[in-house]
C-alpha positions as CSV (number, residue, x, y, z in Angstrom):
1,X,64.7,109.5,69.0
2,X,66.8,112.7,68.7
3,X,68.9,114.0,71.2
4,X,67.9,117.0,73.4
5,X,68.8,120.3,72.8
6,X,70.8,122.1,75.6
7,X,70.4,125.7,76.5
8,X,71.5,127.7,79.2
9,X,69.1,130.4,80.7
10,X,69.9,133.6,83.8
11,X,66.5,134.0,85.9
12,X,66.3,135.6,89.0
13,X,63.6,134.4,91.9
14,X,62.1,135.4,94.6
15,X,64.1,134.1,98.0
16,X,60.9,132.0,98.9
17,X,60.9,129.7,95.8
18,X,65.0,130.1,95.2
19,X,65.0,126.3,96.2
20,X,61.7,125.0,94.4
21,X,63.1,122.8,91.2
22,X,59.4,123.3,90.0
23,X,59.8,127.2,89.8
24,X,63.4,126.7,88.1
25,X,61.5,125.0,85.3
26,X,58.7,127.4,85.3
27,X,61.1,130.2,85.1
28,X,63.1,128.6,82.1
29,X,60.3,128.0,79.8
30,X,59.2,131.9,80.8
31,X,62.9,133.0,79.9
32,X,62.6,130.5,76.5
33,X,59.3,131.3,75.5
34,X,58.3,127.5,75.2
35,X,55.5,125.2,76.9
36,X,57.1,123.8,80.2
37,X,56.2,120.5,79.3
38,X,59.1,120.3,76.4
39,X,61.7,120.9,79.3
40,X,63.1,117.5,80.4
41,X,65.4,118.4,83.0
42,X,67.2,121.7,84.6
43,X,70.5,121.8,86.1
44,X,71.9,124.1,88.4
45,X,75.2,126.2,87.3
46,X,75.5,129.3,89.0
47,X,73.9,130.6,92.6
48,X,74.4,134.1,93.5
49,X,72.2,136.5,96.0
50,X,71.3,140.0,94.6
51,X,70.7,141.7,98.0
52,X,71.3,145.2,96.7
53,X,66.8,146.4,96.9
54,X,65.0,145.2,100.3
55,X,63.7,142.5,98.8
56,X,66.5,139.7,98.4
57,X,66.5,138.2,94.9
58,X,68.4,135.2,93.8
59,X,70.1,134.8,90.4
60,X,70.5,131.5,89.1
61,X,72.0,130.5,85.8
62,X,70.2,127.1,84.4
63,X,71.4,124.5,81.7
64,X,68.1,123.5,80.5
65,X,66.9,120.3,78.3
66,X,64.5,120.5,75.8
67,X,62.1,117.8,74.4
68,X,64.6,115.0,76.4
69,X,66.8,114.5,79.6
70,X,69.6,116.0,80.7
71,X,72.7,114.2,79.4
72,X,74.3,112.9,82.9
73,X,77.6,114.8,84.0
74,X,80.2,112.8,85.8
75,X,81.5,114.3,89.2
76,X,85.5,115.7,88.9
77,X,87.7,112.6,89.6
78,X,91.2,112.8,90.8
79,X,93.3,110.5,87.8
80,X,97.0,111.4,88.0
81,X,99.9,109.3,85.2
82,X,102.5,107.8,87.4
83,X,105.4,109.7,87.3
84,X,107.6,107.7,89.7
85,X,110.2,106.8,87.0
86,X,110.1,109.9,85.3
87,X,113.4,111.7,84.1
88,X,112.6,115.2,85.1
89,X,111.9,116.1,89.1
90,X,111.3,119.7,90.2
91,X,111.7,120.5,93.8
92,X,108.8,122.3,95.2
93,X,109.2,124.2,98.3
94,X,105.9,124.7,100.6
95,X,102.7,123.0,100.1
96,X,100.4,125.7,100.2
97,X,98.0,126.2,97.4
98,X,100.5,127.6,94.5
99,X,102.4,124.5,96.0
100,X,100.1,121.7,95.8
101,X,98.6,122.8,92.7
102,X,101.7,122.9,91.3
103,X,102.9,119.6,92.2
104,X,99.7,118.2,90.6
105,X,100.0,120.0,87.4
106,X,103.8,119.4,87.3
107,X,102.4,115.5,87.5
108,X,100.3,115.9,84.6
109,X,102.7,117.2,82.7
110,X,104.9,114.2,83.2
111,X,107.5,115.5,86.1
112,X,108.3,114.4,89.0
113,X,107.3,116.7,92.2
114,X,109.1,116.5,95.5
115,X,107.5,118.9,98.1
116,X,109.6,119.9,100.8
117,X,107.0,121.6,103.7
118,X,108.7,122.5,107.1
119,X,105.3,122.5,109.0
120,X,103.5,119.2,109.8
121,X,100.7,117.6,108.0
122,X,97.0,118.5,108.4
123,X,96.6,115.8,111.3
124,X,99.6,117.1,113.3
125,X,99.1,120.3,112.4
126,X,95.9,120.3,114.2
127,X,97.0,119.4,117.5
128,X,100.0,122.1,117.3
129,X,97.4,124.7,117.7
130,X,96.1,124.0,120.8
131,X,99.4,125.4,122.5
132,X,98.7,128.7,120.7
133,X,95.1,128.9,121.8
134,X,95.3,127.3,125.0
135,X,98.8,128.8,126.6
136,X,99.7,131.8,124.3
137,X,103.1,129.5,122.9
138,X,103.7,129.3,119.3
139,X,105.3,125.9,118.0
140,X,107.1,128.2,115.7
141,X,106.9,125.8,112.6
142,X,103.3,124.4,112.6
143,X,100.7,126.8,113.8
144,X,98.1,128.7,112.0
145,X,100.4,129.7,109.2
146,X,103.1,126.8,108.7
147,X,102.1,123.3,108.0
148,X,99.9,121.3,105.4
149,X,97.9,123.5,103.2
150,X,99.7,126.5,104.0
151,X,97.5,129.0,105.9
152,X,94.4,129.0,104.4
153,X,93.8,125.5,105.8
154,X,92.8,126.4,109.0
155,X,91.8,129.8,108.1
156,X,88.7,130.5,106.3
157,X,89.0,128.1,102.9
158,X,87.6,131.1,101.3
159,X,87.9,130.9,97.1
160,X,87.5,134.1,95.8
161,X,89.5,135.7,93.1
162,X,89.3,138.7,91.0
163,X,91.3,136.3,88.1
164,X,89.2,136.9,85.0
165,X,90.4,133.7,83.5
166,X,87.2,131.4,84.6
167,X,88.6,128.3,82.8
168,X,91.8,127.6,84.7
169,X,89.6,129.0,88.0
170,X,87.3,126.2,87.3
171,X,90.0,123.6,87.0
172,X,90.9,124.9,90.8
173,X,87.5,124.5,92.0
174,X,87.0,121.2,89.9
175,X,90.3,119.7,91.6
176,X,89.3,120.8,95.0
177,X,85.8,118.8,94.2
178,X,87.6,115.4,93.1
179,X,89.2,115.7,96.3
180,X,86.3,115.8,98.8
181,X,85.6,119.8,98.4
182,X,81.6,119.9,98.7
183,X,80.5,120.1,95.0
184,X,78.3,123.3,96.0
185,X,81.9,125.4,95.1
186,X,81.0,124.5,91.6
187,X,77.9,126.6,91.7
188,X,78.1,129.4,94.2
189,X,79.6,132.9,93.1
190,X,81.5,133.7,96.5
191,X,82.2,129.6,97.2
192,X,83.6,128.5,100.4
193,X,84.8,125.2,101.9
194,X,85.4,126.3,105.6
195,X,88.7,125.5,108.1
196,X,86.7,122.2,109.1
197,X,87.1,120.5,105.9
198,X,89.6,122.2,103.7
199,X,92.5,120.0,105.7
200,X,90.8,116.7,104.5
201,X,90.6,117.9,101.3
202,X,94.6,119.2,101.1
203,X,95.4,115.6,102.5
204,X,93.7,113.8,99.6
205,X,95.4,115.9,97.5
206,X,99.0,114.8,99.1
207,X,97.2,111.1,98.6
208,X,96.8,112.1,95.0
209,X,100.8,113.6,94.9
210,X,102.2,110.1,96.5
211,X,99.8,107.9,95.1
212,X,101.3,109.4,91.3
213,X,104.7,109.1,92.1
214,X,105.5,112.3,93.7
215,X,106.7,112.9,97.3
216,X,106.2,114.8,99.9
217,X,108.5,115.5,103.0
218,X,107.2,117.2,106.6
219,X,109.2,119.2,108.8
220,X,111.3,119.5,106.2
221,X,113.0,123.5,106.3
222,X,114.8,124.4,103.4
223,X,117.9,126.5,104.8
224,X,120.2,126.8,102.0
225,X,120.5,126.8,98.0
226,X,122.6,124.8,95.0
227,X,123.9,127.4,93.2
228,X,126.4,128.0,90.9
229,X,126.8,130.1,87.5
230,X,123.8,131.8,87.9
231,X,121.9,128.8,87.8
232,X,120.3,126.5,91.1
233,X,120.6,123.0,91.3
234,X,118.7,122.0,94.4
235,X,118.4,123.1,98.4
236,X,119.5,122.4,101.7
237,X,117.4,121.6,104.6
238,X,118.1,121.8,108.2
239,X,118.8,118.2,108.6
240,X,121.7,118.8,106.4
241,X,120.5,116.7,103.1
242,X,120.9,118.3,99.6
243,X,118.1,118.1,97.4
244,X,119.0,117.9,94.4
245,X,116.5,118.5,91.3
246,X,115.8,119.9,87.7
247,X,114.0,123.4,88.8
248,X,112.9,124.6,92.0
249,X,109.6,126.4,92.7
250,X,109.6,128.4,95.6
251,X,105.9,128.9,97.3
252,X,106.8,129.1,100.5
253,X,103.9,131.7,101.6
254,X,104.3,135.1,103.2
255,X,104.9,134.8,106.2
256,X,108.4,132.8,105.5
257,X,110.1,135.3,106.5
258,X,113.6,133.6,106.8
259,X,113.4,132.6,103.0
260,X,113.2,136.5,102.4
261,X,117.1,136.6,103.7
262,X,118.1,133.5,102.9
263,X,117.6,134.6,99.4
264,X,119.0,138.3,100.1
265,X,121.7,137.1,101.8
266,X,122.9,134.7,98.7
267,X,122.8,137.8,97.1
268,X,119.3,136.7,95.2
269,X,117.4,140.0,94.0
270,X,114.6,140.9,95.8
271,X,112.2,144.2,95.7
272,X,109.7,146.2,98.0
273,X,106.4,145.9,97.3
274,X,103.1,147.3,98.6
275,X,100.8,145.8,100.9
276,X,98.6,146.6,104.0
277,X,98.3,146.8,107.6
278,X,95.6,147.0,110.4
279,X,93.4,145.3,112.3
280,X,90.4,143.0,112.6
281,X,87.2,144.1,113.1
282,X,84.7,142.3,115.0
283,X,80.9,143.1,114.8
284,X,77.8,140.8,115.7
285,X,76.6,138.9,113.1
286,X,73.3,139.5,113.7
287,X,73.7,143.3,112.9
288,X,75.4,142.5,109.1
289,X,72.6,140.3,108.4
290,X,70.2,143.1,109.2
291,X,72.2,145.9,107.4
292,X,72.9,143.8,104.3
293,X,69.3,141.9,103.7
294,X,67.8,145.0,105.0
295,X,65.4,143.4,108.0
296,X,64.9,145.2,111.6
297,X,67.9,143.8,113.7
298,X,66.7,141.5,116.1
299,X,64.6,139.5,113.3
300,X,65.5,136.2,112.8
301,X,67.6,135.5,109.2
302,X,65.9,134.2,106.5
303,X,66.9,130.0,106.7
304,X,67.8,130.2,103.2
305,X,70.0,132.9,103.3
306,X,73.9,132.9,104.5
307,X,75.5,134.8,107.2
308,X,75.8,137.9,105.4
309,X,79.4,139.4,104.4
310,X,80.6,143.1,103.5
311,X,83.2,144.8,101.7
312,X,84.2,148.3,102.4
313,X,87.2,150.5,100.3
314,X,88.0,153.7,99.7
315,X,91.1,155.6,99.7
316,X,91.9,158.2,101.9
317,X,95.4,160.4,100.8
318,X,96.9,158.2,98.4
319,X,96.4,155.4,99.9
320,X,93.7,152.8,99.9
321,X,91.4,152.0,103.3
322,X,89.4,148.9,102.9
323,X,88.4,145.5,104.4
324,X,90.0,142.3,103.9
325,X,89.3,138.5,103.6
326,X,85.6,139.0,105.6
327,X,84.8,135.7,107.8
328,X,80.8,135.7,108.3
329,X,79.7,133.9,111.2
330,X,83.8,133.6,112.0
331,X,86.2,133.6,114.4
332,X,89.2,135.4,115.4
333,X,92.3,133.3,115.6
334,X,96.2,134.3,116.7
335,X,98.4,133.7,113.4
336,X,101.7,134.3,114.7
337,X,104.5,131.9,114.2
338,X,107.4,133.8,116.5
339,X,106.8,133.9,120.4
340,X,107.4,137.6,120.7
341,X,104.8,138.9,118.6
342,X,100.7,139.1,118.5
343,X,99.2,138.7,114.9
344,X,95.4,137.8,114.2
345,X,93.6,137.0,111.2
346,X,90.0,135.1,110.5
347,X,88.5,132.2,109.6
348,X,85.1,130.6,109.4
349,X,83.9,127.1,109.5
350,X,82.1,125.8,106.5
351,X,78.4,126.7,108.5
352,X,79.2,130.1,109.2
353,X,77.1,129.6,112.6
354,X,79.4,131.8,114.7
355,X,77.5,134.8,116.4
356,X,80.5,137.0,115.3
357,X,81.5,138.1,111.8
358,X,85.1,139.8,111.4
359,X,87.0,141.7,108.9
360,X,90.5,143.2,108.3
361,X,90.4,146.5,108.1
362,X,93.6,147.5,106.4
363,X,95.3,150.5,105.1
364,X,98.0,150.1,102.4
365,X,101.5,150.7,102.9
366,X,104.0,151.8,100.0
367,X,107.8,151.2,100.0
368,X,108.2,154.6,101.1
369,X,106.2,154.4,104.0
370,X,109.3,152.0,105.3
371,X,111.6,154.6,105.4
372,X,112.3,154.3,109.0
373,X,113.5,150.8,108.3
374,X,115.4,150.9,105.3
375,X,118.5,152.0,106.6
376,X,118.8,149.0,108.8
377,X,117.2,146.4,106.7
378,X,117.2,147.7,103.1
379,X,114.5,145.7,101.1
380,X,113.3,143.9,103.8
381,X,112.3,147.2,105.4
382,X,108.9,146.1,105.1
383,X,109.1,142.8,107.2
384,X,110.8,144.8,109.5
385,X,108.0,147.3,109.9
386,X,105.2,144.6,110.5
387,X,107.6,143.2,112.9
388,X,107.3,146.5,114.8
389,X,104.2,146.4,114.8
390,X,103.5,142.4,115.6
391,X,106.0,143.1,118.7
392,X,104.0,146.2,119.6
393,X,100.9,143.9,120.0
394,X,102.6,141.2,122.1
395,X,103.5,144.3,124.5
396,X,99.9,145.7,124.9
397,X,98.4,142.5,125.3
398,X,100.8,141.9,128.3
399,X,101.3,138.5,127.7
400,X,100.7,134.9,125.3
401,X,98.5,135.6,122.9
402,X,96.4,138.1,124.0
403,X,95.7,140.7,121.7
404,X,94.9,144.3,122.4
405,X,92.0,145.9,121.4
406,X,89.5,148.9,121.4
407,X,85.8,149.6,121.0
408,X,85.2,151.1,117.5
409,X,83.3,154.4,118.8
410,X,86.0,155.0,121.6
411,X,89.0,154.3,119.0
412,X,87.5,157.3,116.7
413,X,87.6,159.8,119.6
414,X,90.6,158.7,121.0
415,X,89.7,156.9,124.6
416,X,90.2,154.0,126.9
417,X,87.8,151.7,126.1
418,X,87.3,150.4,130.0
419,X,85.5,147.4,129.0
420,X,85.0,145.1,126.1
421,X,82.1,143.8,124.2
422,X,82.3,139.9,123.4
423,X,84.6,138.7,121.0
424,X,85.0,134.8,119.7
425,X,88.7,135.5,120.2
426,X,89.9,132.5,122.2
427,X,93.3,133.8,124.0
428,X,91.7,136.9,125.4
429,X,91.6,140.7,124.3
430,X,93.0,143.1,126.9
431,X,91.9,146.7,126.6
432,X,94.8,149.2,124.3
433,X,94.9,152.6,122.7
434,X,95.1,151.0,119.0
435,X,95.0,154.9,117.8
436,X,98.1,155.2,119.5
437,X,99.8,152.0,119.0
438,X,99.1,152.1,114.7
439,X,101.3,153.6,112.9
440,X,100.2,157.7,113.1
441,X,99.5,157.4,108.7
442,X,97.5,154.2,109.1
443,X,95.2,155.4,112.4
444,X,94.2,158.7,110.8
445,X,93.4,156.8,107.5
446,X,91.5,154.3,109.0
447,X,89.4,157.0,111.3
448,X,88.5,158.7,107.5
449,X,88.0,155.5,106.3
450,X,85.6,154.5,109.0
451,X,83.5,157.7,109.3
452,X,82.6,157.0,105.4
453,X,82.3,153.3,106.1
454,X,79.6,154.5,108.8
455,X,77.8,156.2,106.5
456,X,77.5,153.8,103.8
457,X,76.1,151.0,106.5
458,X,74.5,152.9,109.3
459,X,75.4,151.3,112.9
460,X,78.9,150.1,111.8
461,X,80.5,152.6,113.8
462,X,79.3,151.0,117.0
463,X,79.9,150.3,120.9
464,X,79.8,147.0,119.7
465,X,82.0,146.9,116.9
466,X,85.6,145.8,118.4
467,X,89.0,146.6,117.0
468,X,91.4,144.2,117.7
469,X,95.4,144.4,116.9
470,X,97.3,143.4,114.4
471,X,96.6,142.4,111.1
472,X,99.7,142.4,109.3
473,X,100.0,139.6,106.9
474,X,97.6,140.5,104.4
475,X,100.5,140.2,101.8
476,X,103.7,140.1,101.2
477,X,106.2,143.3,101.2
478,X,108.3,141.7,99.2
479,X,108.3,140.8,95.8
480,X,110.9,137.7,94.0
481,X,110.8,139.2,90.9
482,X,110.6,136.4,88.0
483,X,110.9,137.3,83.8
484,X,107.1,137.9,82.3
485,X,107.8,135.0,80.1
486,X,109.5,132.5,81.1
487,X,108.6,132.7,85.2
488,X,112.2,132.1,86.2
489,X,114.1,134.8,88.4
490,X,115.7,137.0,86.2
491,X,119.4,136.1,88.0
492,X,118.5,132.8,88.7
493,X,117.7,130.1,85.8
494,X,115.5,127.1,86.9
495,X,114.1,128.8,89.9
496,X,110.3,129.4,89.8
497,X,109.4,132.4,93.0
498,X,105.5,131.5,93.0
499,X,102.6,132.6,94.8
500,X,101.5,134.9,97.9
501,X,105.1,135.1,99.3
502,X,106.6,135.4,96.0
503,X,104.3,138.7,95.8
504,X,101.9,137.1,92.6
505,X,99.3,135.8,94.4
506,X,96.5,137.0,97.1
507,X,94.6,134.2,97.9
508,X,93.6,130.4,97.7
509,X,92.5,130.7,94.3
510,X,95.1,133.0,92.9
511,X,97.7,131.1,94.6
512,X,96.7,128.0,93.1
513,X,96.6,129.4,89.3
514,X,100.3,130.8,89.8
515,X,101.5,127.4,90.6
516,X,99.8,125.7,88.0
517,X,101.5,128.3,85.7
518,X,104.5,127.8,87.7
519,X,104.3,124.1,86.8
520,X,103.8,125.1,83.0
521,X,106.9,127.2,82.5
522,X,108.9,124.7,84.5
523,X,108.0,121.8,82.5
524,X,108.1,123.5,79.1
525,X,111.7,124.7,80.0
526,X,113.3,121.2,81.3
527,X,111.1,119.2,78.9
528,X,112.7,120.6,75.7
């Protein structure tokens, strides 16, 4: 008996039978032009929702056997060499995405990772942010930013990328799934695992790291470099050990500020860099699932549909205005990892069953919008200008973590808001002028931004919508420059800047290719 043939087909359905494995196969034999009864199985590759006409449609990309089964697929497995004996160890500092990817690549490539995290692991981690929910303190190296799967772990677990390279994307999404990651990731367009299991899955893949040969150390803060001729030989961390390794990749995450000058400091070069500053903006769900699947508000969602999400840009003056990292059915949570500032940013758990959905709502900043600071802080003017701002926040809110904040329609024409609507932010909002207390460049661009935003989805310019201050770490102002070829600083041979706080990532996903291509220049180079 010969061997099926394979094909893959793109049908689009109607929402109602989106589900119905009996309409898949009715659809492929339409979209093949053969009898249904010569298909011998249909499998699922791609699920995206085309809600742009009233009537949702669902696209779906089939791999579809004819005359015979499907051949069977095995499920990604995590299958790591042993590397505890091998020559050639690479320091890798944070174990964010870029971080852990990169220690697993570095594996497979036959070196030896040791990851040096200052924050806690997943476990710990957890606990630490009751304080900052709870009391308003901040545990200044494990909170919401700091710690075991850098900050995406406990906010959002959101995997999208604008990286056209779909292979090595895969191979992200593939290693998330061999390490607990539902398999749905595999399939959906805009796939998400959600702040409830992404820190299982980041502890597997430490399981995966020691289990290979590799280590990883905790509360571990890397405070000093190995230097000498241009080249860097290892770190020093606060307990006062030298590490002491081939190559050194640095994906330490944004919001590391103290790396930024340790680095400047040992005279390392660093640059300005764009990136963008606002707030978060809160709306009921229940109104973004009427506006986007285009129902009456008050209907109940479809069951098969999502918690609807948005995105929003323009650009207003030379600068862009747009919303960033949307959390349908979310929450609001306090990101800050200092004790005199206020910082928010948003997550949602894998159901998306929160009645809120929130959005940054950022304007971008260029180097020169940091005049103000240069003087005093030179290239690090732009940490110093979020700073500002985060310290701003911690003033209005009068006090822990709560955040200050202003009703949408009274923020455009410049009033007290004298109450607020409901907001899933736990540490309390207290009522602020945001239009006063942004920067004057970024307020006026983000009223513009807003007026067009309320055209282009009637209703969200709202009493109900909710501003709420600051979102300030949507990237990182500075930049660690690195060769085009090689990855390597330009100054500094065998050290690998990498990722978000490096300035080459913006995401999970992005974050994780850079240190996977991190790993691959560093092993190439040593491994000569």
């Amino acid at each position: 008996m010969s061997a099926a043939s394979v094909e893959t087909v793109d049908v689009i359905l109607p929402l109602e039978t989106s589900e119905d494995a009996a309409a898949w196969t009715r659809a492929a034999a339409r979209q093949l032009k053969v009898p249904a009864e010569r298909i011998g199985g249909v499998r699922l590759r791609k699920h995206s929702i085309d809600a742009r006409k009233r009537a949702v449609k669902i696209q779906l990309r089939l791999e579809v056997a004819l005359d015979g089964p499907l051949p069977p697929e095995a499920p990604p497995v995590a299958d790591y060499p042993a590397v505890g004996t091998a020559q050639r160890t690479a320091l890798v500092v944070g174990s964010g995405p870029a971080g852990l990817f990169a220690a697993l690549r570095l594996i497979e490539l036959g070196v030896r990772p040791i990851v040096l995290e200052r924050g806690k692991d997943a476990s710990a981690r957890r606990f630490d942010l009751g304080p900052i929910l709870k009391e308003g303190r901040v545990i200044e190296d494990s909170n919401y930013c700091f710690g075991e799967g850098g900050a995406g772990t406990f906010s959002d677990g959101k995997l999208y990328t604008r990286a056209t390279k779909r292979g090595p994307v895969a191979k992200v999404y593939e290693t998330f799934v061999a390490h607990g990651a539902p398999e749905r990731i595999l399939i959906d367009a805009h796939p998400h695992i959600g702040s409830n299991l992404l820190p299982n899955v980041v502890k597997a893949m430490r399981g995966s790291i020691v289990a290979a040969g590799g280590e990883v150390h905790f509360q571990t803060k890397v405070t000093g470099l190995l230097a000498d001729g241009g080249c860097i030989h290892g770190l020093v961390t606060a307990d006062g050990r030298e590490w002491r390794a081939d190559a050194v990749i640095l994906a330490t995450g944004h919001s590391a500020r103290d790396i930024y000058r340790l680095l400047h400091e040992g005279g390392v070069r660093l640059e300005q860099k764009p990136f963008a500053m606002g707030v978060r903006i809160e709306h009921p769900q229940a109104f973004i699932d009427s506006r986007q699947y285009h129902y009456p508000q008050g209907s109940e969602r479809p069951l098969l549909l999502p918690a609807a999400s948005y995105r929003l840009a323009t650009k207003i003056k030379e600068r862009g205005v747009h919303s960033f990292c949307m959390c349908p059915g979310g929450f609001i949570v306090p990101a800050a990892t200092e004790n005199d500032e206020v910082v928010v940013n948003g997550m949602s758990l894998s159901r998306r069953d929160s009645p809120f959905a929130n959005s940054g709502l950022v304007v971008t900043v260029e180097p020169e919008d940091t005049a103000p600071w240069q003087a005093e802080h030179g290239v690090l003017a732009g940490i110093a200008m979020q700073k500002a701002l985060e310290q701003t926040a911690k003033q209005a809110g009068g006090g822990g973590q709560v955040a200050p904040a202003q009703r949408v329609t009274d923020f455009m024409a410049g009033l007290d808001s004298p109450d607020l609507p409901a907001t899933s932010y736990f540490p309390g909002l207290k009522s602020a002028r945001i239009d006063k207390l942004l920067p004057g460049f970024i307020s006026w661009r983000m009223k513009q931004g807003l007026k067009l935003f309320g055209q282009q989805m009637p209703g969200y310019v709202s009493r109900e919508a909710l501003l709420i201050g600051f979102e300030t770490r949507t990237s990182s102002p500075v930049r660690i420059p690195r060769d085009d070829e090689t990855l390597q600083h330009p100054e500094v041979a065998g050290l690998y800047p990498c990722g978000e706080g490096a300035g080459f990532a913006g995401g999970i996903v992005s974050a994780a290719l850079d240190g996977m291509r991190c790993a691959e220049a560093l092993a190439a180079a040593i491994m000569r």
